[in-house]
C-alpha positions as CSV (number, residue, x, y, z in Angstrom):
1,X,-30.2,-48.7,11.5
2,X,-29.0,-50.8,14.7
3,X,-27.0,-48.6,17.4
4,X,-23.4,-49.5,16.0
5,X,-24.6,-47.9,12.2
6,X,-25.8,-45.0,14.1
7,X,-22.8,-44.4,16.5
8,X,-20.4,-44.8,13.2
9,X,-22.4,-42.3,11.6
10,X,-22.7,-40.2,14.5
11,X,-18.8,-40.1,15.1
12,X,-18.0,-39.6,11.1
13,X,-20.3,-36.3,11.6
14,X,-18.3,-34.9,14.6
15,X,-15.3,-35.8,13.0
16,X,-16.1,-34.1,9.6
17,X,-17.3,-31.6,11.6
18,X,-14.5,-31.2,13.8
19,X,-12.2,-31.0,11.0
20,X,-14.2,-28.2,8.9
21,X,-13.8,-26.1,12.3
22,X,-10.0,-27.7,13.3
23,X,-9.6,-26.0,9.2
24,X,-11.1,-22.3,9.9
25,X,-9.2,-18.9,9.5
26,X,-10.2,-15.5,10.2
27,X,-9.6,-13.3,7.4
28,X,-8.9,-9.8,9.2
29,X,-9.2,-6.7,7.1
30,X,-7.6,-5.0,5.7
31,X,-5.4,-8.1,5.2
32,X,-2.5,-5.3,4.5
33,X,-3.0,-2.7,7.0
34,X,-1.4,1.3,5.9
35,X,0.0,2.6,3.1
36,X,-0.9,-0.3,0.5
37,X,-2.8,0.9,-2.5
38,X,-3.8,-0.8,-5.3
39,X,-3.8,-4.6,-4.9
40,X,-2.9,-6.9,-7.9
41,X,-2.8,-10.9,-6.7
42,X,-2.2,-13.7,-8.6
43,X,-1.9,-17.6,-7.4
44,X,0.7,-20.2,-8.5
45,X,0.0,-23.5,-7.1
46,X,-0.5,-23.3,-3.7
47,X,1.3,-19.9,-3.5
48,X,0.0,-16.3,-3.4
49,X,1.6,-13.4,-4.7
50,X,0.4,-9.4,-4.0
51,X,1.7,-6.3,-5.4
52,X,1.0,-2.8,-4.4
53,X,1.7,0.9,-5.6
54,X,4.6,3.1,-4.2
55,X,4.1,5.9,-6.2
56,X,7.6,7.9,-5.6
57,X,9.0,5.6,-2.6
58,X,12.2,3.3,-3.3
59,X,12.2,0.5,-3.5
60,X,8.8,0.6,-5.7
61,X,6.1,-2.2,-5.9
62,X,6.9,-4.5,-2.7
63,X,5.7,-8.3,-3.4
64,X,4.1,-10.5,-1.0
65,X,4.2,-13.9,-0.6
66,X,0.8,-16.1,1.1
67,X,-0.3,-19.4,1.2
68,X,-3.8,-18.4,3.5
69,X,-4.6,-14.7,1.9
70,X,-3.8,-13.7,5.8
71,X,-0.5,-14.2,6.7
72,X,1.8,-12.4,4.5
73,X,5.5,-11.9,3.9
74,X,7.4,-9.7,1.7
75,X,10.1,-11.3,-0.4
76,X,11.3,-8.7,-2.5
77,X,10.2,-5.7,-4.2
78,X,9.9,-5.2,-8.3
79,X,12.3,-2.1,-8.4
80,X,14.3,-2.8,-6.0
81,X,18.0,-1.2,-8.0
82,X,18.1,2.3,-8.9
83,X,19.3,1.5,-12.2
84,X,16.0,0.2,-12.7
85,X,14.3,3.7,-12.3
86,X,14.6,6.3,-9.7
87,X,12.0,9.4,-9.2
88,X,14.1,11.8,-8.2
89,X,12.1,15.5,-9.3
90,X,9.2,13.9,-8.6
91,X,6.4,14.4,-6.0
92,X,6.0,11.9,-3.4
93,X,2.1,11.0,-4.5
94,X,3.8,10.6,-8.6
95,X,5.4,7.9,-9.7
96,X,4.4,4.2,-9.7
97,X,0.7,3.8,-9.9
98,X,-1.5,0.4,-10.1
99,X,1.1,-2.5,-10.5
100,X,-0.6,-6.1,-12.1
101,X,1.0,-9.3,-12.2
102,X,0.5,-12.3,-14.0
103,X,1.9,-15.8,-14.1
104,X,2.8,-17.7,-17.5
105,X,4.6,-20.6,-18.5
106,X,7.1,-20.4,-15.6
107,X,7.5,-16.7,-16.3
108,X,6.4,-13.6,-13.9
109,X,4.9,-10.1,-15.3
110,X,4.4,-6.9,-13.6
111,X,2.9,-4.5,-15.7
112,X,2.9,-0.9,-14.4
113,X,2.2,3.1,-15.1
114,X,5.4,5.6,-14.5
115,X,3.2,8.5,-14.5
116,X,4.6,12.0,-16.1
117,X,7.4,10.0,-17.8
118,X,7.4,6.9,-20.1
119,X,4.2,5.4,-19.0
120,X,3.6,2.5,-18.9
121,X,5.8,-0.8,-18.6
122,X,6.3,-4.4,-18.4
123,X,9.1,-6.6,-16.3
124,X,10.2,-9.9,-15.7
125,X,11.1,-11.9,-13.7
126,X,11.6,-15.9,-12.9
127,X,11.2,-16.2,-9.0
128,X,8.7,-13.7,-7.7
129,X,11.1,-12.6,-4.8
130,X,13.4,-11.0,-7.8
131,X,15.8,-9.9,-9.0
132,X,13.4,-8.1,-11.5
133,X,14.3,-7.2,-15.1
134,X,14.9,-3.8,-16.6
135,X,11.7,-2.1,-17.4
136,X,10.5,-2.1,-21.0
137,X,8.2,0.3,-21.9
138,X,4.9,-0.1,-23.7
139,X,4.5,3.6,-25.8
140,X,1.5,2.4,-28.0
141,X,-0.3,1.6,-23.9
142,X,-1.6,5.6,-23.9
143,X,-2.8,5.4,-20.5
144,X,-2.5,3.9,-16.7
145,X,-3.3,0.5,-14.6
146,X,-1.9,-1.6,-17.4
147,X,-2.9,-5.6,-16.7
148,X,-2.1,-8.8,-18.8
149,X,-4.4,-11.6,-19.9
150,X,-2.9,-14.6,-21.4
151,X,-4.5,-16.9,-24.1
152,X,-2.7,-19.8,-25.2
153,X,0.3,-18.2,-27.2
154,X,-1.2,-15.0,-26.9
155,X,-0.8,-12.3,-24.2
156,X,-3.2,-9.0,-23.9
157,X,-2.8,-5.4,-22.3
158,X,-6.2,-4.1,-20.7
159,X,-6.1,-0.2,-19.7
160,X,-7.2,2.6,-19.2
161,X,-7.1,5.0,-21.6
162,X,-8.3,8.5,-23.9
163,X,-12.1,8.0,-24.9
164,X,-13.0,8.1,-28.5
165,X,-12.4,11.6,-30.3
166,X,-13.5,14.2,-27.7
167,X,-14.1,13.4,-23.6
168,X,-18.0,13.8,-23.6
169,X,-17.5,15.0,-19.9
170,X,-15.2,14.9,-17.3
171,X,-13.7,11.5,-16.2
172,X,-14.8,9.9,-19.2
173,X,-12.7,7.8,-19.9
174,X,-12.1,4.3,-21.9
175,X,-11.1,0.3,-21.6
176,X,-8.6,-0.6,-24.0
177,X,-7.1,-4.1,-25.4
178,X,-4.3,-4.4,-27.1
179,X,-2.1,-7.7,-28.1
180,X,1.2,-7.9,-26.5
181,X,3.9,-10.4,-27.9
182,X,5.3,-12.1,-24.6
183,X,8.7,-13.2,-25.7
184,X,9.5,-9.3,-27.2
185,X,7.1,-7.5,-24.5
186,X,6.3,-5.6,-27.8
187,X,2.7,-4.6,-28.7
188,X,1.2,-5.6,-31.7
189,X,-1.7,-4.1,-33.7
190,X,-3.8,-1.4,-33.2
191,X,-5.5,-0.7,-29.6
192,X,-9.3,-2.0,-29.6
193,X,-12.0,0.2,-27.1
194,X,-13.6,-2.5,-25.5
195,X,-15.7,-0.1,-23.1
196,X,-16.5,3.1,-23.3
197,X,-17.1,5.5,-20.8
198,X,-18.0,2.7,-18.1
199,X,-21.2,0.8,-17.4
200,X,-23.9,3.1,-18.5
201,X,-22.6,6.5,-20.7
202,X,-26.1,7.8,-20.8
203,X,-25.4,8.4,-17.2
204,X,-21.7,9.8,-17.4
205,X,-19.4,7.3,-15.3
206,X,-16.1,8.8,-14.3
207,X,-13.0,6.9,-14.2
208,X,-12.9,3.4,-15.4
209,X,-9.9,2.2,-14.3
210,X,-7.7,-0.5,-12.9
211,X,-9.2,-3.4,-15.2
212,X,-8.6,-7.1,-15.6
213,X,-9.9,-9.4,-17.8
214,X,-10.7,-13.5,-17.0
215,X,-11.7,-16.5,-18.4
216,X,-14.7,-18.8,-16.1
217,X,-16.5,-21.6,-18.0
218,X,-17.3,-20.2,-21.2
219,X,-17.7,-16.3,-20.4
220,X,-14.7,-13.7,-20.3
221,X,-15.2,-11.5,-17.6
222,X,-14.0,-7.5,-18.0
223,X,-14.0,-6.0,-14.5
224,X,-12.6,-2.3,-13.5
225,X,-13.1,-0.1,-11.2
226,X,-15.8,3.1,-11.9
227,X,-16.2,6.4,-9.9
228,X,-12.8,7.6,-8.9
229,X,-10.8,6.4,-5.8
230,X,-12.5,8.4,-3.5
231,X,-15.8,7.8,-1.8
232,X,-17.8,7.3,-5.1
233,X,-15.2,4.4,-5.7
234,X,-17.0,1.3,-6.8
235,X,-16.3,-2.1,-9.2
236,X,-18.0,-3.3,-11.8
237,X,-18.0,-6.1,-14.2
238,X,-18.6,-6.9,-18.3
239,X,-18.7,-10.2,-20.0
240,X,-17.9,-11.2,-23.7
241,X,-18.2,-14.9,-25.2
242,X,-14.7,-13.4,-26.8
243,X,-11.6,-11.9,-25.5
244,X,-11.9,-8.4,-27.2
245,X,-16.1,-8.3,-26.8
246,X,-18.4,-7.4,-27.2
247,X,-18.8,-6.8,-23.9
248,X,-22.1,-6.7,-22.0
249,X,-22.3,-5.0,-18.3
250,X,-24.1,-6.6,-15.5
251,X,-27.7,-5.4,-15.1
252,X,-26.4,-5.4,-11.1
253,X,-23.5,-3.3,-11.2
254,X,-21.9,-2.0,-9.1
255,X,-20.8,-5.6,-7.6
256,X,-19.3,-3.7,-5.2
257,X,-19.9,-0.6,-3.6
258,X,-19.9,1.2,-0.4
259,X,-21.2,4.8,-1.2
260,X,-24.6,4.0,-0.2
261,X,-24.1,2.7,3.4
262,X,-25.0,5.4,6.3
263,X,-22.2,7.9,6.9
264,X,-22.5,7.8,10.5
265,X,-21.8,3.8,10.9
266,X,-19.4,3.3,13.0
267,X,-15.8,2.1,12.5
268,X,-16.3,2.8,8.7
269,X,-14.9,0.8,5.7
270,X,-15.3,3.7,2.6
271,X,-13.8,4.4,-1.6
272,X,-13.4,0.0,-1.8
273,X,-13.1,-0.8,-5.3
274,X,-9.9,-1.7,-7.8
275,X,-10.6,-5.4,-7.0
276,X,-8.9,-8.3,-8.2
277,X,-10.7,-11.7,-8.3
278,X,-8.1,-15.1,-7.2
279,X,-9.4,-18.6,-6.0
280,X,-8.9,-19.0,-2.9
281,X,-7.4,-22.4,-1.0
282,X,-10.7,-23.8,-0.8
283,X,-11.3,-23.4,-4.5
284,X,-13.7,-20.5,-3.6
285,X,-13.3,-17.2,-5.5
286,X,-12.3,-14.0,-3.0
287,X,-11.6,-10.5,-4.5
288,X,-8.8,-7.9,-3.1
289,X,-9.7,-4.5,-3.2
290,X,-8.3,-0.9,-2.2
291,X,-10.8,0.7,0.4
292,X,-9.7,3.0,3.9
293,X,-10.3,3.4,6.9
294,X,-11.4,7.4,7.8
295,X,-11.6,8.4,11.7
296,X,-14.0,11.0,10.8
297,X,-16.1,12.0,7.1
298,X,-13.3,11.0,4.8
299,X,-10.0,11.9,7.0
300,X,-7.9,8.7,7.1
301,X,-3.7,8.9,7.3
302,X,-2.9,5.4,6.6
303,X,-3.8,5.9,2.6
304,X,-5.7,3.2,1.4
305,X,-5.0,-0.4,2.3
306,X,-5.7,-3.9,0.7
307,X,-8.8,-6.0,2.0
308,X,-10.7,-9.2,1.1
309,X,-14.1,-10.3,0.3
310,X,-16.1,-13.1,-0.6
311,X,-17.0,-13.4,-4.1
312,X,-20.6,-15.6,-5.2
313,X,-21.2,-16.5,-8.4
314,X,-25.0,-16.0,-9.6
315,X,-26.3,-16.8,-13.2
316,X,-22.7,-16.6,-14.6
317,X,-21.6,-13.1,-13.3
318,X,-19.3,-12.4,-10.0
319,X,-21.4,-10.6,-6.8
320,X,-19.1,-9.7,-4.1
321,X,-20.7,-10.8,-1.0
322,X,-19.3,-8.3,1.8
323,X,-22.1,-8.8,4.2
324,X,-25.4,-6.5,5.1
325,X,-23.4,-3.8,6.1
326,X,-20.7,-3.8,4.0
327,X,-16.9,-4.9,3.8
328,X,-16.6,-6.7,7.4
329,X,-13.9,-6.3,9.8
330,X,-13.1,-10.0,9.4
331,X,-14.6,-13.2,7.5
332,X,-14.2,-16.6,8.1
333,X,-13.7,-19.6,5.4
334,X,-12.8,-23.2,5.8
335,X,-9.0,-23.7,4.8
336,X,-6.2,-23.8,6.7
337,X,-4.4,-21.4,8.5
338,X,-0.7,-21.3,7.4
339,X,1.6,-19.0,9.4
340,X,5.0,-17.8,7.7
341,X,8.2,-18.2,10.3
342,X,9.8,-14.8,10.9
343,X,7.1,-13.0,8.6
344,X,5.8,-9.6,10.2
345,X,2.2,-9.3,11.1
346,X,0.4,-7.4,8.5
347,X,-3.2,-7.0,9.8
348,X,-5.2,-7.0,13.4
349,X,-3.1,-5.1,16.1
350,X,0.5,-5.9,16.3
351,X,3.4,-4.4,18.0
352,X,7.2,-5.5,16.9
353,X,10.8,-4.0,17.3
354,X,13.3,-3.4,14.1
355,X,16.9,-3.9,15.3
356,X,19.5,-2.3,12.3
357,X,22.3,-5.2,13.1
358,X,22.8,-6.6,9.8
359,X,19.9,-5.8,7.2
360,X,17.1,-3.7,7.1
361,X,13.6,-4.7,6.5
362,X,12.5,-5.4,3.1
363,X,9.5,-3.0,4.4
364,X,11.5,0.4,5.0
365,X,11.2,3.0,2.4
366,X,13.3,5.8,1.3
367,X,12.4,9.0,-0.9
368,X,12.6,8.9,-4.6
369,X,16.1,6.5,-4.3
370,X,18.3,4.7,-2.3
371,X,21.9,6.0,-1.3
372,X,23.6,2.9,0.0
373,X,26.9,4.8,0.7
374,X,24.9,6.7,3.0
375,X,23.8,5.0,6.0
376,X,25.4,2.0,7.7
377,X,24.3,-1.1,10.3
378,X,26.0,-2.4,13.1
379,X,25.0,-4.0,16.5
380,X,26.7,-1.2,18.8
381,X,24.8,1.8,17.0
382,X,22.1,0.4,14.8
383,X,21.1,2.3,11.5
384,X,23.6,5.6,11.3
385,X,22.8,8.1,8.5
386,X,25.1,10.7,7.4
387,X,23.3,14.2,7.6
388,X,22.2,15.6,4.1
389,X,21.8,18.9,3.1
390,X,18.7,17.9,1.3
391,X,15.6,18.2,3.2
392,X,12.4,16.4,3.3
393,X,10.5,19.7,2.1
394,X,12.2,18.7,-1.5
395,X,12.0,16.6,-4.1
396,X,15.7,15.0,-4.1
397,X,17.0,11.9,-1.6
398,X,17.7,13.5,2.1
399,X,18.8,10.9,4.7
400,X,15.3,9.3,5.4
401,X,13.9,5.7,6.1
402,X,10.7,5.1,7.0
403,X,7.7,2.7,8.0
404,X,4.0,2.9,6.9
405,X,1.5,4.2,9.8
406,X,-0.1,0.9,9.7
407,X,-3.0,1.8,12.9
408,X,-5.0,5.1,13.2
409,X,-4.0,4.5,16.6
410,X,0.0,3.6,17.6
411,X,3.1,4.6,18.7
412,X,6.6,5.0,17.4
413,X,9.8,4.7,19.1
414,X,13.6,5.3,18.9
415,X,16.5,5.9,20.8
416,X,19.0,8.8,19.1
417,X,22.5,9.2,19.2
418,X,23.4,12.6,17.8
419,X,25.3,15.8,18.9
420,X,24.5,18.5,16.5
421,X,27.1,21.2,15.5
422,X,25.1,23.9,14.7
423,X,21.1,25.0,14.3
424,X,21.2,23.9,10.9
425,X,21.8,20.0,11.8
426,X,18.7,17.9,13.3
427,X,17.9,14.5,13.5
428,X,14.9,12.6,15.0
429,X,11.6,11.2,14.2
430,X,9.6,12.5,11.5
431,X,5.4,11.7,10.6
432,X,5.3,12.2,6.7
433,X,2.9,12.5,4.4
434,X,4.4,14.4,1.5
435,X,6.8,17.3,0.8
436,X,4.1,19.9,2.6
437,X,2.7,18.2,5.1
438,X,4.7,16.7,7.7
439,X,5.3,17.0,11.4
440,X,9.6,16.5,12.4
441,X,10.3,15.7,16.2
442,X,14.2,16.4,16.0
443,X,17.4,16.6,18.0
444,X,19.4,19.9,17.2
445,X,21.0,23.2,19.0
446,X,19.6,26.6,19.8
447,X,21.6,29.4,20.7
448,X,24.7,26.5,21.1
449,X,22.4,24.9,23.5
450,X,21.3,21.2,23.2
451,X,17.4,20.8,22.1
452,X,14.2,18.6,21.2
453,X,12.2,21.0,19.0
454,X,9.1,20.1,16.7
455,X,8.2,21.3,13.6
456,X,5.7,21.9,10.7
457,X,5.8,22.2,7.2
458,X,4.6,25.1,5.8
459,X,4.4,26.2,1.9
460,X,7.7,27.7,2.4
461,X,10.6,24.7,2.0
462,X,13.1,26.6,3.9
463,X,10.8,27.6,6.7
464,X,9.0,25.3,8.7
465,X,7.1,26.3,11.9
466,X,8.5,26.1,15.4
467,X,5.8,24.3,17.2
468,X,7.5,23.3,20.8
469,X,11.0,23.0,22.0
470,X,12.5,22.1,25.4
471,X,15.9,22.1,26.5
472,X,18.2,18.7,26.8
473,X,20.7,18.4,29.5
474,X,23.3,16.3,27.5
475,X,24.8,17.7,23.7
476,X,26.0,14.0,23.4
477,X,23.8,11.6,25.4
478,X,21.2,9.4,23.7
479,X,17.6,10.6,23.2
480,X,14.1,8.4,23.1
481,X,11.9,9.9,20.7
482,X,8.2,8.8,20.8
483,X,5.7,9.9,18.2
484,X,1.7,9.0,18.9
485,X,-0.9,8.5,16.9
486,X,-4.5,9.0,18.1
487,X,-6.8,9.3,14.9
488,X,-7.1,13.1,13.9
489,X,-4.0,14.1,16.3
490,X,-0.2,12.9,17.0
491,X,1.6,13.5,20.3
492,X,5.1,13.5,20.5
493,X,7.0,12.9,23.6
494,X,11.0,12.4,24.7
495,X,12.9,10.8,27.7
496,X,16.1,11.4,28.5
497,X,16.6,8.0,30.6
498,X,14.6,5.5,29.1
499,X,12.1,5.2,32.1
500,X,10.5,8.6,32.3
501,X,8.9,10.6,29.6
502,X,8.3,14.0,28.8
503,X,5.7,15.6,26.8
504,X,6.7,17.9,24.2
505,X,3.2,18.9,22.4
506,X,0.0,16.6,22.8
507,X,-2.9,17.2,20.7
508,X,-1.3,18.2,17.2
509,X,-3.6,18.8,14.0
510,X,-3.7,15.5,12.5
511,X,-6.1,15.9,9.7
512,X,-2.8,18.2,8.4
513,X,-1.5,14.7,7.4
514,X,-4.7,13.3,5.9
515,X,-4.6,13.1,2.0
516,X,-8.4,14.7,2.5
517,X,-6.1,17.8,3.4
518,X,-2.3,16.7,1.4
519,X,-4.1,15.8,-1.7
520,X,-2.5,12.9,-3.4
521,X,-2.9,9.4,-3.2
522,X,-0.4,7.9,-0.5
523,X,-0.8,7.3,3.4
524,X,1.4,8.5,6.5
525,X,4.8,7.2,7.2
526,X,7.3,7.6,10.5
527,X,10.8,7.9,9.2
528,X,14.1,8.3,10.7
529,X,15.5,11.4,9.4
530,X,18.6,13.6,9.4
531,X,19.2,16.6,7.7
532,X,22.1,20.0,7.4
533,X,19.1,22.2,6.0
534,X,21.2,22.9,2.9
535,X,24.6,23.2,4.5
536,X,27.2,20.4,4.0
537,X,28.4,18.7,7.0
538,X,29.9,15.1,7.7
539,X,27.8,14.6,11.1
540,X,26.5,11.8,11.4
541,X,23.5,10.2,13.8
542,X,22.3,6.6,15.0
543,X,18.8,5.3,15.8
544,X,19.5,2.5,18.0
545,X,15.9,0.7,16.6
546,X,12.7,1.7,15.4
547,X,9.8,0.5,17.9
548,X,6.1,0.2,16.0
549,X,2.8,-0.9,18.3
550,X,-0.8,-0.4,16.7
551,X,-3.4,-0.5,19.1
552,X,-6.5,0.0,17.0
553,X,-10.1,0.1,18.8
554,X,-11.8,-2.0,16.4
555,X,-9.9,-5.2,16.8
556,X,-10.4,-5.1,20.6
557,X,-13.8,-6.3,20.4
């Protein structure tokens, strides 16, 4: 080889070289940071689209739209018109649970569970950013975490469902298939047990659930979720030559689990499982997965979130491949990053400002419904909501909008304009994780006297507990209102200027807010909130913007 051959060669080399590293993202997870349970993904083309449960927020399953499987922005949400469905009577952790979607012949699908009503249901749509269609509901589909498989002209529903005759234990619990005609959404035939129990009955599994079925080479692959959603939470996978079985498990199940790793790593990653498996732009196969994020044993506030693995592919079957220690903060792969103008960041630390000037972010949630007639946006005062006599202690719509705690460590920021009439009116910032547990930092009058009080929930509705109040010098001037988040406690502050800040209470309980406390299956969110306590009024109050910064340790690094 003379020396021009081996320069040539030696250049192609660093230039293939370069370009592999010019071509390198960092996947940081979770790759949806807070309150984003239950992933479903599907790709179209170049394009990535994720869905997420809501439970009994409005407007219900939000879609996301990716080119990278990082950088993420929300389009739209699936019921997003309260003639859709509302869940008004319903507790906040109810609701929507475990949305899938699928792609077919130019058509989108989101199948879905309404839990404690009608079950489970199918819509439509032709752009993924909406509108969606009406619901129609599935009433042969006895179960939750419906998902579709298509076959040429034929569409399938995999769920979970009842097991066969009586539950042996339990959590035990059954796949089901059933055929699904995709031009009338209407099932067809009988419903066909494809597993029962889960990997192993002999040895009682609990809670298969969350399953989706797919075709690679010749094998189908059946893979669910096994364990519950807590910290026995694994996934596991099946495989048939046929699309209703038999199925036979992996010998290597769980493919991915994190119940065995030592409970005093730190920075833990726990409960990962309800995985979906999409190929990713480098023709690689990744899985999304629910897991949290506890700051101590299994406290976390920011409900389980959506992260990303690695999947390899040994003798036919699907391995997850999170690393020696488990799912990794971050992962890098060899595609291209591909940033989304104007889109939000979803994951590492981020800090950004909402202004209310014209629209409000696809992102912001109410309770149960939305109200239109009862807020309004303008540049002078920002977001104003009328007062409502219902309170967030209840199961209707009060006057609340809300963000997802995104960081076990953050702040929250507004400024208020609001001059209450009477003890019975506050407004202010509230920390929510459901009806009973929630912490409200609030504007409002004490013996006719202007004051920032905080409160608790309690069992009691009507009767929350006075935790700190200090006196304000204006009835009418603007407020800043500053909650803090600092793993298992909150702070919450005020300022009366804008420049210097007061603290009201440091140090609050926040393992009140965890779900390891609440129960349920959502994660924290900071709403702006106005309420009359069940007196009518027609006061009104205005939060100038809603500031969010997450300043989480482990990204620092």
């Amino acid at each position: 080889m003379n020396l021009k051959t081996l320069l040539l060669t030696a250049t192609a080399g660093w230039l293939s070289h370069t370009a592999a590293f010019a071509q390198s993202i960092e996947l940081v997870n979770p790759i949806m940071t807070g309150f984003y349970p239950d992933p479903s993904i599907v790709k179209v083309g170049p394009d990535y689209y994720l869905v997420n449960s809501t439970f009994s927020y409005f407007p219900g399953i939000p879609v996301m739209h990716s080119r990278d499987l990082k950088n993420w922005q929300q389009v739209g949400n699936v019921i997003s018109r309260p003639s859709q469905m509302n869940f008004l009577g319903d507790r906040m952790t109810r609701g929507l649970f475990a949305p899938a979607i699928e792609y077919h012949n130019g058509t989108y699908y989101v199948t879905c569970t309404l839990i404690d009503h009608k079950g489970n249901f199918v819509v439509t749509a032709k752009n993924p950013a909406g509108p969606w269609s009406d619901p129609t509901f599935l009433p042969e589909v006895r179960g939750i975490d419906p998902s579709l498989y298509f076959e040429g002209d034929k569409a399938y529903v995999i769920y979970n469902s009842d097991p066969p005759g009586t539950p042996l234990y339990s959590g035990h619990r059954s796949i089901k298939i059933i055929e699904l005609n995709p031009q009338t959404l209407q099932t067809v035939g009988e419903a066909k047990i494809v597993v029962n129990g889960g990997v192993d009955l002999s040895k009682k599994p609990v809670w298969i659930e969350g399953p989706h079925l797919m075709k690679r080479n010749d094998w189908y692959y059946l893979y669910a979720a096994e364990g519950g959603t807590s910290v026995n939470h694994t996934e596991v996978v099946f495989r048939s030559k046929a699309p209703l079985g038999p199925f036979v498990p992996y010998e290597k199940n769980p493919i991915l689990s994190q119940r065995e790793l030592p409970k005093d790593r730190k920075d833990p990653i726990t409960s990962a499982g309800h995985a979906q498996f999409v190929e990713g732009p480098d023709g690689k196969t990744y899985a999304i997965f629910l897991a949290v994020r506890p700051y101590e044993d299994n406290y976390y506030n920011t409900g389980r979130e959506t992260f990303i693995v690695p999947v390899e592919w040994k003798d036919e079957w699907p391995m997850m491949n999170p690393g020696p220690n488990g799912v990794q903060y971050s992962y890098k792969a060899n595609f291209p990053e591909v940033k989304q103008p104007g889109a939000r960041p979803q994951n590492g630390n981020f800090a950004y400002t909402l202004t209310f000037e014209k629209q409000l972010d696809p992102a912001l949630l109410f309770l149960r419904t939305v109200d239109s007639s009862n807020f309004s946006l303008g540049k002078a005062k920002g977001l104003t909501l009328k007062l409502k006599p219902e309170t967030v202690a209840e199961t209707g719509n009060p006057a609340f909008i809300g963000k997802r705690q995104q960081h076990m460590y953050c702040t929250t920021e507004t400024e208020l304009t609001f001059a209450p009439k009477a003890a019975n009116e506050k407004a202010g910032l509230v920390v929510f994780q459901d009806e009973k547990h929630f912490y409200y930092l609030c504007k409002s009058v004490e013996s006719g006297k202007p004051m920032l009080q905080l409160f608790k929930s309690t069992a009691d509705e009507k009767q929350p507990e006075l935790l700190a109040q200090a006196p304000l010098k204006s009835a009418t001037a603007s407020v800043q209102l500053r909650i803090k988040a600092a793993g298992d406690t909150y702070g919450f502050d005020f300022s009366e200027n804008g420049k210097t800040w007061t603290v009201l209470k440091d140090k609050v309980d926040g393992k009140f807010l965890s779900t390891q406390v609440a129960g349920g299956f959502i994660g924290c969110l900071f709403g702006m909130y106005a309420t009359s306590s069940g007196q009518p009024t027609t006061n009104t109050a205005s939060f100038k913007y809603l500031k969010y910064a997450g300043n989480d340790p482990v990204y620092k690094k």
